[in-house]
N, C-alpha and C positions, 0 to 999 in steps of 0.2 A: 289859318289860310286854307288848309287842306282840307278843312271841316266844311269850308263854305258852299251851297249850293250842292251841299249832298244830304242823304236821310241822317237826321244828328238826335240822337239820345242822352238823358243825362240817366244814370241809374247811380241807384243809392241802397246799397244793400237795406241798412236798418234806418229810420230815422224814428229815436225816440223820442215821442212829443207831437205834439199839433204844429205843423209846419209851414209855410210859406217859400216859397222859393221864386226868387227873381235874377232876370239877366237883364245885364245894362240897365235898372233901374224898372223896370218892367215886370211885372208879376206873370211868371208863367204856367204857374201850376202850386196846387198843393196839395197835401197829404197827412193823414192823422190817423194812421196804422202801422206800430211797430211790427208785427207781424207778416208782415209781407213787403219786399222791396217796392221804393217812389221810380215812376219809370215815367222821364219827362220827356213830351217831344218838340225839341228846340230845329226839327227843321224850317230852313226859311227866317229865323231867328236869329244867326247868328254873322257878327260883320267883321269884316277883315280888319286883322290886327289883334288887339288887347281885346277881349271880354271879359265880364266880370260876372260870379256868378255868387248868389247872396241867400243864405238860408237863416230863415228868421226861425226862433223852434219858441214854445209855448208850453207850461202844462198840461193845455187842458182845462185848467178850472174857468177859463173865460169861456170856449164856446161851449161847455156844458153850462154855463151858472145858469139860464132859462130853462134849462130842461126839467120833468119831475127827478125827485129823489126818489121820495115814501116811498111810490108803486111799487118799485122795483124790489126794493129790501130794507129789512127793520133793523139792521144793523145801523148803530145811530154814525158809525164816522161815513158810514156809506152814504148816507143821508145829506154830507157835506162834501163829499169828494166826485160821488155819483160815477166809481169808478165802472159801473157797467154800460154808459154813456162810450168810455175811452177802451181804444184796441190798443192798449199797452198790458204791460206785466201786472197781472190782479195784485199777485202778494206781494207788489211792491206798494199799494195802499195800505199795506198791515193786512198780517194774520199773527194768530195764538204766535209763532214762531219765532216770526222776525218784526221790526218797525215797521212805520211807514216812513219810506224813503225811492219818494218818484223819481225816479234819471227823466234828465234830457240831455239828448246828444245825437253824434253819428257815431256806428258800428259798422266794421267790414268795410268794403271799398265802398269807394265814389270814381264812375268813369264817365267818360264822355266817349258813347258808341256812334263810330257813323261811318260812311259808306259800303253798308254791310246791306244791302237791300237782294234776298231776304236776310235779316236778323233771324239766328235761333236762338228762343228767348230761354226756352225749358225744354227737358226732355224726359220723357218720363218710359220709366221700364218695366213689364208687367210679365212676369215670370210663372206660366199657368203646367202646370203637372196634372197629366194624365192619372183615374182612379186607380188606375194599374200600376202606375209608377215606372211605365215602362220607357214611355215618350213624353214628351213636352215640348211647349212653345216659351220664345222670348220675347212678345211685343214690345217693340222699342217704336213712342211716340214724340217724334221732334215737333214742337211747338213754333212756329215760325211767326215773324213779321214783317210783311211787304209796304214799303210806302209809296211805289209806284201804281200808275193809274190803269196799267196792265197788267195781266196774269203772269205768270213766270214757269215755263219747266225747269225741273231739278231732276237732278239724277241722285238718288242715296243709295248708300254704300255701306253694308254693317259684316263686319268681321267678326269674329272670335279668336284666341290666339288658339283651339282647341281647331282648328279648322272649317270652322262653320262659318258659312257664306250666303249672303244676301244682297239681291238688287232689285229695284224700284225705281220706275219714274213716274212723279206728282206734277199734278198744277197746284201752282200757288195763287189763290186770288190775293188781293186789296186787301188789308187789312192781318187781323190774325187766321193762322188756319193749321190747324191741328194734323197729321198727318202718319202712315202706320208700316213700318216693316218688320216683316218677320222670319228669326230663324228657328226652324225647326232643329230637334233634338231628340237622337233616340239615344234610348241606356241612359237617361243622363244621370251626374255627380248630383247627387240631394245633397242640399243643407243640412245639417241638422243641430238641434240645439244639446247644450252641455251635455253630456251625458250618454245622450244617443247615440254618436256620430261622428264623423266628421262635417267640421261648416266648410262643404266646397262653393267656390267664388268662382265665377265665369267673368271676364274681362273682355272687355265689349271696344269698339270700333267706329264709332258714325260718320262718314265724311258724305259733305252736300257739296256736289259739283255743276256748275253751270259752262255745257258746253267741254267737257274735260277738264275743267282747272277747277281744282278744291277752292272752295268759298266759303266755306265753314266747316268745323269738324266738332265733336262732341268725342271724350273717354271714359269709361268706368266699368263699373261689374254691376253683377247682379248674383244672385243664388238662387236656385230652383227649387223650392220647398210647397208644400200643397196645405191648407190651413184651413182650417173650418172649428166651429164653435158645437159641438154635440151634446144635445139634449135629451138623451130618450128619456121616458120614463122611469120614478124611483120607486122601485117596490112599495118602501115604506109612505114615503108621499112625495110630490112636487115631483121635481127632474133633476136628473145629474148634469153638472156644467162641467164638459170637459173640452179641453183646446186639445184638438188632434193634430199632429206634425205629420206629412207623412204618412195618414193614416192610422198612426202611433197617438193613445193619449199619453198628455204627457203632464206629470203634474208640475205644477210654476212653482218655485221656489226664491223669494224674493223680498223688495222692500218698494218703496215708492220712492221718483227721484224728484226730487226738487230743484231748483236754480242756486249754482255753490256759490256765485255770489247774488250780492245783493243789485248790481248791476249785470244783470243776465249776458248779456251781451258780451260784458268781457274778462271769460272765463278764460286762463290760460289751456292748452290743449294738452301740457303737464300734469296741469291738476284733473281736465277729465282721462286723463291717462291713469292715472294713480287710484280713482276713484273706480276706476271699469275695473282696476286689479284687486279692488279690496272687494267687489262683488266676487271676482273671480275666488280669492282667498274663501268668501265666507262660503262658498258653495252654490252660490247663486244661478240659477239660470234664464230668470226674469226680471227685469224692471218696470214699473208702471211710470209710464210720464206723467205726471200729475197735471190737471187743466187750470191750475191756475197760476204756470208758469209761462215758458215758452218753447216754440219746439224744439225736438233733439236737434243739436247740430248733426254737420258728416264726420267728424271728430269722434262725439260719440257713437256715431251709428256705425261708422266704419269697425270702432273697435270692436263694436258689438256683434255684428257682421262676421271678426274675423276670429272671434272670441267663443260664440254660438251662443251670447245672452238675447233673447227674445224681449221684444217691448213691447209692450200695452199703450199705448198709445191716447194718452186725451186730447179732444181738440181743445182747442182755449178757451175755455169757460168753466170757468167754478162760483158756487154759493154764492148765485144772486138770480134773479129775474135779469132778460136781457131784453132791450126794447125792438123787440121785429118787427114790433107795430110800426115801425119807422121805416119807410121803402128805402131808405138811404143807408140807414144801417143793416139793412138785411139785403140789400146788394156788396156794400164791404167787408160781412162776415163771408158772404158764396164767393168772394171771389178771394178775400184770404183764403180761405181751407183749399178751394183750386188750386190757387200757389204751391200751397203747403203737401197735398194728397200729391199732386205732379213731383216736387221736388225732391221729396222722400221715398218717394214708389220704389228706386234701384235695391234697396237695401234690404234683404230677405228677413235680416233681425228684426221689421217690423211687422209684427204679425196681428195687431189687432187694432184699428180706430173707433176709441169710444165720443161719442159725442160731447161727455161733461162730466164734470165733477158734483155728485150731490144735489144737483138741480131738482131731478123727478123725485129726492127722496125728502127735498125740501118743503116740496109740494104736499105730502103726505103730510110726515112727520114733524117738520116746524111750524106748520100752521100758514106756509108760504098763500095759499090759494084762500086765506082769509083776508086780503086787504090789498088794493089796488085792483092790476090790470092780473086777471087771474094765472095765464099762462101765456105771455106775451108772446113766449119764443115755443112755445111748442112744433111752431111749423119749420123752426131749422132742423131740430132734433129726429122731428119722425115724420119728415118730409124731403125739406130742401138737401140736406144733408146725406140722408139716404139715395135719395135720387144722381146727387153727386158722386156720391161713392160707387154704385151701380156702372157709371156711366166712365168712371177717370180709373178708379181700381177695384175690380170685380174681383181680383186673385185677394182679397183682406175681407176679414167679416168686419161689419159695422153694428155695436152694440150702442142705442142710444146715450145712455147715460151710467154713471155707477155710486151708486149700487142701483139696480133695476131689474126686472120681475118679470120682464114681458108678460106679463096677464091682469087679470084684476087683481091682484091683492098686492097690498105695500112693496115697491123698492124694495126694503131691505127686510123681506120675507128668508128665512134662512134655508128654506125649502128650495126656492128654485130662484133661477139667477146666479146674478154676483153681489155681494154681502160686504159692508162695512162695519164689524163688530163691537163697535164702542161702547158696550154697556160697562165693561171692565174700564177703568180709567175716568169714562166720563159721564155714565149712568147707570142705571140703577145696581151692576155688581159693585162700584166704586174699586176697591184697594183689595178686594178678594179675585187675584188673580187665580185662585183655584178654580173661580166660575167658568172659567177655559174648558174643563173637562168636560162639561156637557154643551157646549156649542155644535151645533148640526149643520155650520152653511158649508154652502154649495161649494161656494168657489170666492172664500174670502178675500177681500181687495185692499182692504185696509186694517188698522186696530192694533195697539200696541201701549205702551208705558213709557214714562217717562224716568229718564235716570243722569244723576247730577253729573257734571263733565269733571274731569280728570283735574284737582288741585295746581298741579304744572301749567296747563291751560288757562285756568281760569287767571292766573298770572301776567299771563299776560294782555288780558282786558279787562282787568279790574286794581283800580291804582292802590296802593300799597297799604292805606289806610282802608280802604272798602273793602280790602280781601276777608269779611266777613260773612255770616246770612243775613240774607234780607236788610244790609247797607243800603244808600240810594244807588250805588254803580250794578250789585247787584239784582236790585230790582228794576233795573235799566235793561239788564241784558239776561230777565227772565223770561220764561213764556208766560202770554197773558192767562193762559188757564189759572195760572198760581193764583188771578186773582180775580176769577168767578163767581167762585162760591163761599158764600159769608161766614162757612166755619172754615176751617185751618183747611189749606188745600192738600191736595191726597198726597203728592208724593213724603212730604211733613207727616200727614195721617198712616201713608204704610211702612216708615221705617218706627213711628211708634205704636202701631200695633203690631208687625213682623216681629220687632226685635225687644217690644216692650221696655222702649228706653225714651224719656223725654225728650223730642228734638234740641230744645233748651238745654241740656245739660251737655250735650256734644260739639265737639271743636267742629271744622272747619273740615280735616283730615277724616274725623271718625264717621261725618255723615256724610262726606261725598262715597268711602267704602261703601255703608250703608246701603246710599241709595242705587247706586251701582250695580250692588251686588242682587239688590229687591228688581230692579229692571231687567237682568240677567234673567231670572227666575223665570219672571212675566213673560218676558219673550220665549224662552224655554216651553212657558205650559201652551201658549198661544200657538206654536209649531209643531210643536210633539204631539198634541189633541190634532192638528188638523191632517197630520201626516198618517195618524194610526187610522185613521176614517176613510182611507184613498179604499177605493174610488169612489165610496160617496161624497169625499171631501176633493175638488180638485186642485187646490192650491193651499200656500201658506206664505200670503205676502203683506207685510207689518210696514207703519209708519213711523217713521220713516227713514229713509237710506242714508240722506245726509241733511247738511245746515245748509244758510244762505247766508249765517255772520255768528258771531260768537257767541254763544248762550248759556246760562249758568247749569240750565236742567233742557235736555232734549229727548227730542224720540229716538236717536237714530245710536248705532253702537260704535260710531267712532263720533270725533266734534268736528267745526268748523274746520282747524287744523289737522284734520285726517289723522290724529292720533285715536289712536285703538282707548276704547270702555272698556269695563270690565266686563259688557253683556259680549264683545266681538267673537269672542272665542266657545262660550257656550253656543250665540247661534251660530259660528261655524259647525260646530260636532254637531246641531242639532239638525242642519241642512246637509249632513253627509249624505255620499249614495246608500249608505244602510242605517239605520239606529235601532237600538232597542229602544219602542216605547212605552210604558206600563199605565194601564188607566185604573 
């Protein structure tokens, strides 16, 4: 009753699935992107008494099945699922990693907003440091929405608990209207990431008043950190890729993060607790969000924030062609990533937005631009995308894609750029993790081995009869690399040529040591080579950090269950503040 005859919104944090949503019987809207909240407006909608409100959810595979497959990508389940059609979790189609296991559902709240006219939808914080480091500004941009047919003054109001003060008054038109106050800061508390510093956090203020009386208010922090991506020239060839903090390069030390479950959405904030501290354990002071997950929550970003781990940041696209060719989907992708750039802007641990995952290296290197539509999306990546970033957060460099070259020659040129090193593992070095020693990239982003999960573990997802190799349970919850290549797959091939013993003739116990102990190694040689190379080397970050369900053989050095591999502890010593390392 209170709702009636005022501005009425429904908001819906997540809805996984292609969705429909109806009131009283009525269809009032719908929406088919997990990545950015459904925001329905039921003013004038809704009638005294009982309402009812009804959300239908879908795959997906109905309003893709007309669309093309091929174009996009040669991947044959992709071909069927046509997951670059849908703005949900890619790798929940299946990757090497995990199954395919689509969710539908809701995540986070569901409310019904109303007589908040204006609504502030989002607010975004842009935290800009002087070359001197002496002074800085805070831009704090409230996003508002007006559903009346007049303009509106507002008074805002932003505080600091540090004593910094700010006032403003805006007009509000019709509609949405972005709007901008700022406190200045001299001396100020930098961020700084592991290692360097302290992470200082500024805690922030907003109240919007109409007339004296608060009508809305917004709280959080930000940190004041200065970020750019440095290129000069390399003696020997190409350019150094180094991320300066502060004017400080600094080199990444790190892994890539994935979704720890398989239902992204509903991670406990225990587990990403647990997971920030085994970065922190291992030495870490970077993570890469991988694009073809979804993004960091404030859960992790907060710890990250308070922690001083830095993130790399991909937007959501990984290994496929996307169809921009579509003005429908190339207005849903710009206005996800707006969502997303706004919503995450407060948080100083994010220091870099890449565009993609392996898109422009696909193009090269898989033979992507031999068949269909050749570069369908090229204009989010080094267009739309850019031009957004420019415009919503200028204080973050924006790198198209990874690994990428900015020039004419290959992506994953080891010269210049950022570099995905997968010859070890999955081409042409195979199982001679020594080939590490002579690697020259830049600023490696990915690349690592694989090594069997801990006998305890594997107990408990493989039923009592399967607790063998290559059982059906076990090859249920392998990665599918194990079965790419039509001779014996390598992690098999490097404990019988490391250790010169037939996989066949070892138990259960002696090969998961084995293989353990050979992924140890591999990570070992992969970090130690790129750490003795600083500064022509600017990082040393391996795939990958964690699981997304339980696996027999992974990348990462603990499993699903956050229990410690035998690799955890070598790349801790190997990511210390000092090592010796011998080439």
């Amino acid at each position: 009753r209170e709702a009636v005859g005022k501005p009425v919104y429904l908001h819906i944090t997540t809805l996984d699935g292609v969705a429909r949503i109806a009131l009283n019987g009525e269809v009032v809207g719908e929406h088919a992107n997990a990545n950015r909240p459904a925001v329905i407006n039921l003013t004038g909608k809704l009638r005294p008494g009982c309402n009812e409100i009804t959300i239908q959810l879908e795959s997906g595979l109905f309003k893709v099945a007309d669309l093309p497959g091929s174009d996009y990508s040669r991947a044959e389940e992709t071909l069927l699922n046509k997951r670059h059609h849908l703005r949900q979790a890619q790798y929940q189609f299946g990757w090497d990693w995990n199954p395919r296991l689509v969710y539908l559902g809701m995540h986070g709240t569901i409310e019904l907003v109303w007589g908040a006219d204006p609504w502030l939808k989002q607010v975004s914080v842009l935290g800009e440091v002087a070359k001197d480091l002496q002074s800085a500004r805070i831009r704090v941009r409230p996003l508002f929405q007006s559903t009346g047919n007049a303009s509106l003054e507002v008074n805002l109001k932003l505080c600091s608990l540090d004593g910094l003060k700010a006032e403003t008054r805006v007009v509000l038109n019709p509609g949405d209207t972005e709007t901008e106050i700022v406190l200045d800061v001299d001396h100020p508390k930098l961020w700084w990431p592991r290692g360097h510093g302290d992470a200082c956090l500024y805690p922030l203020y907003l109240s919007v008043e109409i007339g004296g009386n608060q009508v809305e208010h917004w709280e959080g922090r930000t940190g004041l950190r200065r970020v750019e991506i440095d290129q000069p020239e390399h003696p020997e060839k190409g350019r150094y890729f180094h991320l300066k903090i502060n004017n400080r390069p600094v080199f990444c030390k790190g892994a890539n993060w994935v979704p720890p479950e398989m239902s992204a959405h509903e991670v406990s904030a225990e587990k990403i607790a647990h997971l920030v501290a085994l970065a922190e354990q291992e030495n870490m002071n970077m993570l890469r969000l991988w694009g073809g997950g979804v993004w960091a929550n404030h859960t992790l970003l907060n710890l990250c924030d308070e922690r001083g781990i830095m993130l790399w940041h991909d937007l959501l696209f990984a290994c496929s062609k996307y169809p921009a060719d579509r003005p429908d989907f190339l207005l849903d992708a710009e206005q996800e990533v707006a969502w997303g750039v706004r919503e995450f802007s407060p948080h100083p641990a994010l220091v870099v937005w890449c565009g993609n995952n392996e898109m422009e290296w696909g193009l090269w290197g898989w033979q992507y631009k031999d068949f269909g539509r050749t570069a369908p999306d090229y204009v989010l990546f080094h267009h739309t995308f850019p031009m957004l970033m420019a415009k919503l957060d200028p204080t973050r460099p924006y790198w198209p894609s990874s690994p990428y070259s900015n020039v004419s020659t290959p992506p994953n040129d080891p010269t210049i750029g950022d570099q995905h090193p997968w010859d070890v593992s999955l081409r042409t070095d195979d199982i001679n993790f020594w080939a590490y020693r002579n690697y020259i990239d830049r600023f490696p982003n990915e690349g690592g081995v694989l090594g069997c999960a801990p006998v305890t573990s594997m107990r408990k997802f493989l039923p009592k009869g399967d607790l063998k190799m290559r059982s059906f349970a076990w090859e249920h919850h392998d990665n599918t690399i194990m079965f790419w290549q039509p001779r014996r797959a390598f992690p098999y091939r490097s404990v019988e040529h490391w250790l010169c013993r037939p996989v066949d003739a070892m138990d259960l116990e002696n090969y998961a040591l084995a293989s353990g102990l050979l992924q140890a190694e591999g990570l070992m040689e992969y970090i130690y080579n790129y750490r003795r190379r600083w500064p022509s080397t600017g990082s040393a970050i391996y795939w990958m950090f964690n699981d997304s369900w339980p696996t027999v053989h992974g990348w990462g050095t603990f499993d699903y269950f956050l229990k410690r591999k035998l690799s955890f502890h070598p790349v801790r010593r190997a990511f210390a503040d000092v090592v010796v390392a011998l080439a």
